[in-house]
N, C-alpha and C positions, 0 to 999 in steps of 0.2 A: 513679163517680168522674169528675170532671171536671178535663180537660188544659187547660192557660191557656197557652196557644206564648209563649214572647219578647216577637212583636211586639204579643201582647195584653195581656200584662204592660207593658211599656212605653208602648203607648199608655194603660193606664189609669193608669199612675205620670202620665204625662205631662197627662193628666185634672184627677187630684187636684192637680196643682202649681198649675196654672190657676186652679182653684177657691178653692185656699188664696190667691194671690195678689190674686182678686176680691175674697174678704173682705176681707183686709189692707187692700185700698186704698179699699172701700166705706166702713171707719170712720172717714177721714178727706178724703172726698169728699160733693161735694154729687150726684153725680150717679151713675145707675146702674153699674155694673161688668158688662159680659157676656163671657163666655166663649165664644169661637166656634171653630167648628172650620176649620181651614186644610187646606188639600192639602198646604203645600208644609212649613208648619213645625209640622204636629200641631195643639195646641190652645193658644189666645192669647189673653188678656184686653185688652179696651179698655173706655176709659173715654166713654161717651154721650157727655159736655161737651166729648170732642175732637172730636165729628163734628157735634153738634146734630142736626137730621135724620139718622137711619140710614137710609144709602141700602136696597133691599131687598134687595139681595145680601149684604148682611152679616145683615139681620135674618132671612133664610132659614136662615143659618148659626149662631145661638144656642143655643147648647146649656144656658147656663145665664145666671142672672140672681141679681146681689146689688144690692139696696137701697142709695142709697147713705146713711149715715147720719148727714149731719149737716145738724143741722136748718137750716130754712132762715128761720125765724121768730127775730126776737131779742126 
């Protein structure tokens, strides 16, 4: 049997919220969604097209990536 403490529980809630919110905004973005991890406020989604270049301290901190999906071709 495996024990999941509080803060494990919560930081994976706090995971999938991030995640969920990546998608959300990837289908109406032109530009990637990632999900990074922070020290100070758990896990955070930005959007690539606010930053253009990702500096490497952030791109060290990725934990996940959504596609963003609208095309970019008319």
């Amino acid at each position: 049997m495996t024990m999941i403490s509080s803060s494990t529980a919560a930081d994976n809630s706090a995971f999938v919220a991030a995640v969920h919110d990546a998608e959300r905004r990837a289908q109406n973005s032109y530009f990637d969604q990632h999900v990074i991890l922070d020290d100070e406020r758990g896990y955070i989604t930005i959007d690539e097209g606010d930053f253009g270049t990702l500096p490497m301290h952030l791109i060290d901190r990725i934990v996940y990536t959504v596609a963003g999906d609208v095309p970019d071709e008319y």
